[in-house]
Each structure stands twice: as C-alpha cells, then as structure tokens.
C-alpha atoms as one frame of an Amber mdcrd trajectory, in Angstrom:
protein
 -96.508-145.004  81.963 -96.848-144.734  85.836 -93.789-145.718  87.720 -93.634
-149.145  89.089 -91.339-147.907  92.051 -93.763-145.186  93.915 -93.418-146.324
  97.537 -90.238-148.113  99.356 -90.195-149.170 103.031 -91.791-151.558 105.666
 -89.468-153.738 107.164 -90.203-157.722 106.398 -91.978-159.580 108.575 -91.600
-162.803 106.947 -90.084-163.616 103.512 -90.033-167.572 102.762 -88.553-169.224
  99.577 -90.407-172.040  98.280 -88.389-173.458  94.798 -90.684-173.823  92.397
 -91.069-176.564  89.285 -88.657-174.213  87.439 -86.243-173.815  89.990 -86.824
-170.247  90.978 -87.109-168.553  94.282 -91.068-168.437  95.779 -91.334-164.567
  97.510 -93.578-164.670 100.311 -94.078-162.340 102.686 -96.679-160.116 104.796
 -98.050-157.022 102.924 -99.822-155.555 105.927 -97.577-153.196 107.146 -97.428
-149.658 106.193 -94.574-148.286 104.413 -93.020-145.631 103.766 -92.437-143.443
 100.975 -89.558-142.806  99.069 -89.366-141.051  96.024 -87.516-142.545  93.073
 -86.964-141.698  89.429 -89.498-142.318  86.909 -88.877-145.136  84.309 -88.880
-144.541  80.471 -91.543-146.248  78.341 -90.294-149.771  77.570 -89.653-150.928
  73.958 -93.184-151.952  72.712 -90.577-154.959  70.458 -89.080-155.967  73.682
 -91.402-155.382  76.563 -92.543-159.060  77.054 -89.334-160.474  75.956 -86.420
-159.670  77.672 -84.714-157.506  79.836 -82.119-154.987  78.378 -79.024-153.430
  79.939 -80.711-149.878  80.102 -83.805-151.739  82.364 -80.850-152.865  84.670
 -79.025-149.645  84.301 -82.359-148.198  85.283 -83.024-150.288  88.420 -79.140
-150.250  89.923 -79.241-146.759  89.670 -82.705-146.621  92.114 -81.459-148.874
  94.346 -78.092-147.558  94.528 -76.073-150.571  93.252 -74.110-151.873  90.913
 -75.616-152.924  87.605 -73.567-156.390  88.363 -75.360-157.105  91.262 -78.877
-156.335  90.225 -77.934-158.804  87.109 -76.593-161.534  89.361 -79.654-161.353
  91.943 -81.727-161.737  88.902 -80.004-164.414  86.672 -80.666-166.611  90.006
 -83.655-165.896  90.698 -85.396-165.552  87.454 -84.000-168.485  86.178 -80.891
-168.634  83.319 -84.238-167.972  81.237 -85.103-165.219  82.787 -89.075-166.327
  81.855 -91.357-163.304  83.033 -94.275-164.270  80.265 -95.689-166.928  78.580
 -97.419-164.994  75.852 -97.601-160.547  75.459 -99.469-159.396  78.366 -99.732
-163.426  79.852 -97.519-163.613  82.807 -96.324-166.408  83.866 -98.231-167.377
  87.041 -98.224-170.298  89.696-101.897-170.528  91.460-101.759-171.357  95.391
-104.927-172.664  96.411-104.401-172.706  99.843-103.322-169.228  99.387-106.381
-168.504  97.503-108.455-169.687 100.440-106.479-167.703 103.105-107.016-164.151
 101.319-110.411-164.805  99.536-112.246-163.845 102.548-109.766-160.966 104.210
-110.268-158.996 100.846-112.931-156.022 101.127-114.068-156.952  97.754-115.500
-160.475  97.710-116.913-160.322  94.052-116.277-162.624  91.476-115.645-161.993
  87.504-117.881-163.597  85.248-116.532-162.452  82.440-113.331-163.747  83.367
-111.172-165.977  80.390-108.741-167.988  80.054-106.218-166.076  77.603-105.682
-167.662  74.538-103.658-170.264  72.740-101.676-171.479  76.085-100.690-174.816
  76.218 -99.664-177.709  79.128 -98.513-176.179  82.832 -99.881-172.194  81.493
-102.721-173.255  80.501-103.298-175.680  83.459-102.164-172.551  85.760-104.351
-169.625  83.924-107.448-172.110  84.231-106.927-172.458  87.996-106.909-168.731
  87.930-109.629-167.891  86.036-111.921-169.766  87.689-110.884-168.581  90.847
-111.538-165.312  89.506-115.012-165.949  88.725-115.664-166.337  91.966-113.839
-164.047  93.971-111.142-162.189  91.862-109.065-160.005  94.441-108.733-163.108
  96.509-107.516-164.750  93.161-104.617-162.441  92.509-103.856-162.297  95.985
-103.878-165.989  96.277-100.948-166.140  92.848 -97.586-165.764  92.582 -97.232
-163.845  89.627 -94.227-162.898  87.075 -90.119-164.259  86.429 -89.954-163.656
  90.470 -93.145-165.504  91.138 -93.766-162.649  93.800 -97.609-163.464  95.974
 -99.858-161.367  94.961-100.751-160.814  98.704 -97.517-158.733  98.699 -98.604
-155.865  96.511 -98.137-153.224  99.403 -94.623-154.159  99.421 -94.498-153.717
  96.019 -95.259-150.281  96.372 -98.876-150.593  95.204-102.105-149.602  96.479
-103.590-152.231  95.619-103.601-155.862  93.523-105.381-154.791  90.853-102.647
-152.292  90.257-100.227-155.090  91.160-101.592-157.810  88.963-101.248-154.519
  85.401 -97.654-153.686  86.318 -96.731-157.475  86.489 -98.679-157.789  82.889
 -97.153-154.589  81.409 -93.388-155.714  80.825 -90.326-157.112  82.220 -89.340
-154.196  83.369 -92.248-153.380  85.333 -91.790-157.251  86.544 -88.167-156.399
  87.439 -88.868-152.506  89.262 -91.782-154.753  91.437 -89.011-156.623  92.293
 -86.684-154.137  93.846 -89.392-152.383  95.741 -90.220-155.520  97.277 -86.528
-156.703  98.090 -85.823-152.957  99.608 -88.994-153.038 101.503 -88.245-156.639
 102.830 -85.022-155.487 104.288 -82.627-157.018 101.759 -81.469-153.958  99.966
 -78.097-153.457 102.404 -77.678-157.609 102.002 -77.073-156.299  98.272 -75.429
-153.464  98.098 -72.963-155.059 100.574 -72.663-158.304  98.465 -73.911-160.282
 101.287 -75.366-163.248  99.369 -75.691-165.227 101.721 -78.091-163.079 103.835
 -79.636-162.244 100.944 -80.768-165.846 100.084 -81.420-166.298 103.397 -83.901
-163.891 103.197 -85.413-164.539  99.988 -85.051-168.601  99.671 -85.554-169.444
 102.872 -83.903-171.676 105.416 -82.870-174.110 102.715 -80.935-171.567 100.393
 -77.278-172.974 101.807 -78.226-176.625 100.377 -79.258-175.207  96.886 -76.655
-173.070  96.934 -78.189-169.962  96.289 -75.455-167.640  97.848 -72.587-169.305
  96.344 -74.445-169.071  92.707 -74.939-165.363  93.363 -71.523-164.530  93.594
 -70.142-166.411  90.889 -72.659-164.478  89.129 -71.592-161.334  90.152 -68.322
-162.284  89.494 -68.950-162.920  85.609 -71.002-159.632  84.859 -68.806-157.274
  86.926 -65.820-158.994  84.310 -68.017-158.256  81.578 -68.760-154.615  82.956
C-alpha cells in the first residue's frame, strides 16, 4: 500500500471550522501552496476485518510516532474531532461525505480537467442523509468529476477535497482512494494536513486552544473545543 504521509509542509493560509450536522469540525483551507517534503515512515497494510471500521491503538501508535507526539494526544485531537463515533464510513469503501455546492461551483472551473463521469453511480444500499449526500455527488460527478471531489468534504474529518496538496497528494483523485481505503489512511490524511496547516507545535505543546482555533474556527471557545481536548487528553494519558 502507498503511504498516505509522502509530503509535509506549506504553512496554512486559511483553515476555517464549520460544525457540521454531526457535530464535527469542517477543515478548510487553501491547497495552493507548495510544500515541502518530508520523509516519514511507511505504514503497514491495515487489517482487511478492520479497515472500514475502526481505528486501533497500533494506527495511533503509528501516527504519534510520525508526528512526534504522544499517542494521548493524537487520540484526544481525534475523539473531538471525529466525533465520540469516530464515523469515517458509511459502508466498505463508502466514505462518509458532505457535498458543498457552492464549493463545487468555485473549483469546477479552476480544475485542468473539466470532464464529467458518465458512468458515475451512486454506491449501493445507502439510506437517508448518505444516500441524499452520495446522490449530490454523483451527479456532480457526471458532469465535472475533479471539481466534484474538490467541491466535498470527505471522511471522519470531513477534510475539502480542495485540500489534497496539503494532504500530501498530488492530486484528488489520489486524495478521494486514500480517503476510501481505510481509517487509517483517513486518519494519516489527517496529520499531514494538520502539520502542513501549522498546527503540529499547537499539539505537541498541548496548546488546545490554538489548536481549535486553528481548526474550528473563531467560534471554537463557545463550543468548547479546547476545553474538550484536554479533558480528553487527560483520560487516555490515565489510561496509557
């Protein structure tokens, strides 16, 4: 399996939280800017049981260890902003998705290919807000797929697929197969984007606070984002 983590770097220009119908933290931010490399360790092949599933203490063992923190931290960060469910699919190889429109119609036209899928489906046997959410996709897709990706916020950290460069891909096609691999793809996506968007010291310092700042957005004092972090932190570094 090809690393999720290849590339790290490129200092944020913007990252805005928008909660979302399940309470999670929106990432948005600008992928334009080139990064720069930084080589990581590869990650093992995920447990084919598992891989859509749930996250296991080696995958956060795994991800502290690139990052250079402590696994407690990594879980906290996550348990927030994942959700206590810590949701990153709705069915194997069916992320779950939220589909921006307005996004959509920002990116459809800055992408170099315009071209739509025909062949395009909606995957089956989803029901209620996935279904509603895949349909919205897929017919975006249809008519200009890059711009649809680009235009969704994809896995348990609904990340935009507009930020794929600071995800450490080359590109949102390769963005939009890590996110549908496994949760632990989902979850290395993650920390290349936080370390590229400038919150990596925010974590390894236990700054939550400036690290919801930064990924929540101006309102993350009045949800209480920092102040959840650190009573999260608090119960897995006790359970360490």
């Amino acid at each position: 399996m090809k690393p999720a983590v290849q590339a790290l770097g490129a200092f944020f220009l913007l990252v805005a939280g928008i909660a979302c119908g399940s309470g999670k933290g929106t990432a948005s931010a600008d992928s334009s800017k080139t990064p720069r490399t930084v080589k990581v360790d590869s990650v093992p092949e995920v447990d084919e049981a598992t891989r859509y599933t749930h996250l296991s203490d080696e995958d956060f063992r795994i991800v502290a260890n690139e990052l250079g923190v402590e696994v407690a931290s990594v879980k906290a960060v996550v348990s927030i902003e994942a959700g206590a469910n810590m949701k990153g699919f709705w069915a194997p190889g069916v992320p779950v998705i939220n589909f921006d429109r307005s996004m959509y119609n920002r990116f459809r036209n800055s992408v170099k290919n315009r071209q739509g899928n025909k062949n395009a489906k909606v995957p089956p046997g989803l029901t209620g807000y996935a279904l509603q959410e895949w349909t919205q996709l897929v017919n975006a897709r249809r008519v200009n797929e890059q711009g649809a990706n680009m235009g969704t916020f994809w896995g348990m950290f609904q990340i935009g697929g507009f930020n794929y460069k600071l995800c450490g891909c080359e590109s949102v096609d390769e963005f939009v197969r890590l996110m549908s691999y496994s949760e632990l793809e989902q979850l290395e996506l993650f920390a290349t984007f936080i370390t590229n968007t400038g919150m990596l010291n925010d974590l390894k310092n236990r700054n939550w606070a400036a690290f919801a700042r930064k990924y929540n957005g101006a309102s993350y004092a009045r949800r209480g984002y920092h102040t959840k972090m650190a009573r999260a932190y608090a119960r897995f570094k006790k359970e360490s």
